[in-house]
C-alpha positions, -999 to 999 in steps of 0.1 A, spaced: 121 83 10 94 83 39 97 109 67 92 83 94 104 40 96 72 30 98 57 -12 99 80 -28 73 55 -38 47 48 1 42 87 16 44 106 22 12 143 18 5 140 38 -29 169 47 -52 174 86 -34 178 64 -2 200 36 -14 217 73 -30 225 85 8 239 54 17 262 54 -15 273 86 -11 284 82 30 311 57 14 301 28 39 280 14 14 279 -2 -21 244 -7 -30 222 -24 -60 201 3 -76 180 -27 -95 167 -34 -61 154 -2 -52 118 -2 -39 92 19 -64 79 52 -38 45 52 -51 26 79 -31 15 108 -53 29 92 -85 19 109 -115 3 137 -99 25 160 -111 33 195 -94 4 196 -69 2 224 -40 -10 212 -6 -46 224 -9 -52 208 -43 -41 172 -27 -62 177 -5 -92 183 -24 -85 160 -54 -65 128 -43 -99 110 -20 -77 78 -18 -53 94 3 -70 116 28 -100 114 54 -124 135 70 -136 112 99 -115 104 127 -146 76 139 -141 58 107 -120 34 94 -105 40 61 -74 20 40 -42 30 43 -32 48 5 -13 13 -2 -43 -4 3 -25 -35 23 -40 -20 55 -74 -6 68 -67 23 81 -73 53 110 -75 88 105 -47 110 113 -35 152 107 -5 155 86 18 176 99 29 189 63 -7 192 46 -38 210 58 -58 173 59 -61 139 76 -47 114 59 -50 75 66 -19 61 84 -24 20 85 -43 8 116 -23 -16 140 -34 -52 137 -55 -41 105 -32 -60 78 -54 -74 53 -28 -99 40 -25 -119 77 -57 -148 82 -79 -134 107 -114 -139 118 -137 -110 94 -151 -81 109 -178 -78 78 -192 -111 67 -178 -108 35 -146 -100 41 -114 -123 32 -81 -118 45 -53 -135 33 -19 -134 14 -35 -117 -18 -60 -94 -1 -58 -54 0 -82 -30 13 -109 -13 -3 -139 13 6 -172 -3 3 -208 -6 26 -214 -42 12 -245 -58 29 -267 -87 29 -294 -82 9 -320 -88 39 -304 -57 56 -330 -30 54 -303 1 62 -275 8 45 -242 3 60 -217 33 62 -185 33 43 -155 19 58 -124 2 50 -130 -39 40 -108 -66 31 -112 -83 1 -95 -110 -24 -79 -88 -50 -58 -99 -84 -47 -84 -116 -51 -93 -150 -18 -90 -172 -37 -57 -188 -37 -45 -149 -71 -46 -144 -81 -49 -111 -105 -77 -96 -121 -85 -64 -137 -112 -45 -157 -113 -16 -175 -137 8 -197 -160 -16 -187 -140 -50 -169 -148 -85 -145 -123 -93 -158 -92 -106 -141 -66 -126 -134 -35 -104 -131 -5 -124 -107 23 -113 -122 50 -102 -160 35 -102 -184 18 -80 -190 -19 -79 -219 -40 -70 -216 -75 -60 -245 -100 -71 -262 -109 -35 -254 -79 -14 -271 -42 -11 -239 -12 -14 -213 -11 -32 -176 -12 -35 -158 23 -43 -126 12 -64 -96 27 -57 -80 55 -82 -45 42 -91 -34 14 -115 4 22 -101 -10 11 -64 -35 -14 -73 -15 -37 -102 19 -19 -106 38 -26 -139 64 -59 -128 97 -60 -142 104 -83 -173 122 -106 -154 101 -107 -126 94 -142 -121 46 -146 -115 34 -173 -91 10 -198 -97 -27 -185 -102 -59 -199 -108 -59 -192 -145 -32 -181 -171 -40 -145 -174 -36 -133 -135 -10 -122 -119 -8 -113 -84 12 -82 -67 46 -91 -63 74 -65 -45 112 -61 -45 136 -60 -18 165 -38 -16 197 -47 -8 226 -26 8 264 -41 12 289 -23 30 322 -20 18 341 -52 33 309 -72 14 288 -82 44 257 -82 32 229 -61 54 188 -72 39 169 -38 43 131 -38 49 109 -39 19 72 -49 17 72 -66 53 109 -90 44 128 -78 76 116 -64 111 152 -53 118 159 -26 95 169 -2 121 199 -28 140 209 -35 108 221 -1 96 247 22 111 224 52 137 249 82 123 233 73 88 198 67 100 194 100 116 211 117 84 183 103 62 156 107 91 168 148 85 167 150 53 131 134 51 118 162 79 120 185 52 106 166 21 74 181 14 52 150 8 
């Protein structure tokens, strides 16, 4: 669940949501095609103060600086969490990496397959170092789940989680994000991988969710940016019964 319905591509129907819509007896849903809700997977039982500290991919400090949302599809802008004593990154309107737009770093790329990353890359004739902000960049997975980026001019280069990365031509570096579960998430066996450039890549692929009600019309719920019209599409009793129960889920 997410406490807010927030830009499609970044609002969950996971299974304790497809749960509440089972349970109101209006709805027969498919629990294969729940959505995965991957914020603070495998952290465990953290308190409020120890996120805060600990998990740098989620959180910011400066309001001036643009960061990447904790998906990584979007840069993002700084924002105080109502429920945590920090800022976290909430993603930054018109700042999708994965819609064609003109760069605002030369080597930036944004396209379908590209995800945003921390990094203060700079031509190597640039004297001062550039400050750390949220970039977009070309990003795949190898079938290990190994994360790999491309920028403006590069090869791919191995991106190690959790470590810095240097690209050949450029001063700074690249500060590669924590999670495996985010970055190249484990697909289903069935899940069908589109064409690449070579036979051991895979690019991130993500489910939709589907709700039916009970006389079988079929209602396609927002997943991952596949329908703007979640909210028509779904009875308003049940929407603000899941919009309570989310107002006091502890994040």
């Amino acid at each position: 669940m997410t406490p807010d319905m927030g830009m499609p591509h970044v609002t969950f129907i996971d299974r304790i949501t497809l749960a509440v819509f089972e349970d109101s007896g209006w709805y027969k849903v498919d629990y294969r095609s729940a959505d995965v809700y991957v914020w603070g997977k495998n952290m465990g039982c953290v308190d409020r103060s120890e996120f805060c500290a600990k998990y740098e991919d989620y959180i910011c400090k400066n309001n001036s600086v643009v960061g990447c949302h904790y998906l990584h599809k979007d840069k993002g802008y700084c924002k105080q969490e109502s429920n945590l004593s920090c800022r976290i990154n909430q993603p930054q309107p018109k700042g999708e990496c994965f819609k064609p737009r003109e760069p605002d770093f030369e080597e930036e790329i944004f396209g379908a397959s590209s995800l945003c990353v921390i990094s203060n890359l700079t031509t190597d004739y640039v004297e001062k170092t550039a400050i750390l902000t949220g970039r977009c960049y070309l990003q795949k997975c190898s079938r290990n789940r190994n994360l790999l980026v491309k920028v403006h001019g590069s090869d791919w280069n191995d991106c190690p989680y959790g470590k810095l990365l240097k690209i050949q031509g450029y001063r700074g570096y690249i500060k590669c994000p924590t999670s495996k579960d985010i970055m190249c998430p484990e697909l289903p066996d069935d899940t069908t991988i589109p064409g690449t450039e070579s036979s051991n890549v895979i690019y991130y692929t993500s489910t939709s969710a589907k709700i039916s009600s009970t006389d079988h019309s079929s209602i396609d719920s927002v997943s991952s940016g596949t329908n703007d019209n979640l909210s028509a599409n779904i009875s308003p009793i049940l929407l603000i019964f899941v919009y309570l129960i989310d107002q006091y889920t502890v994040i």
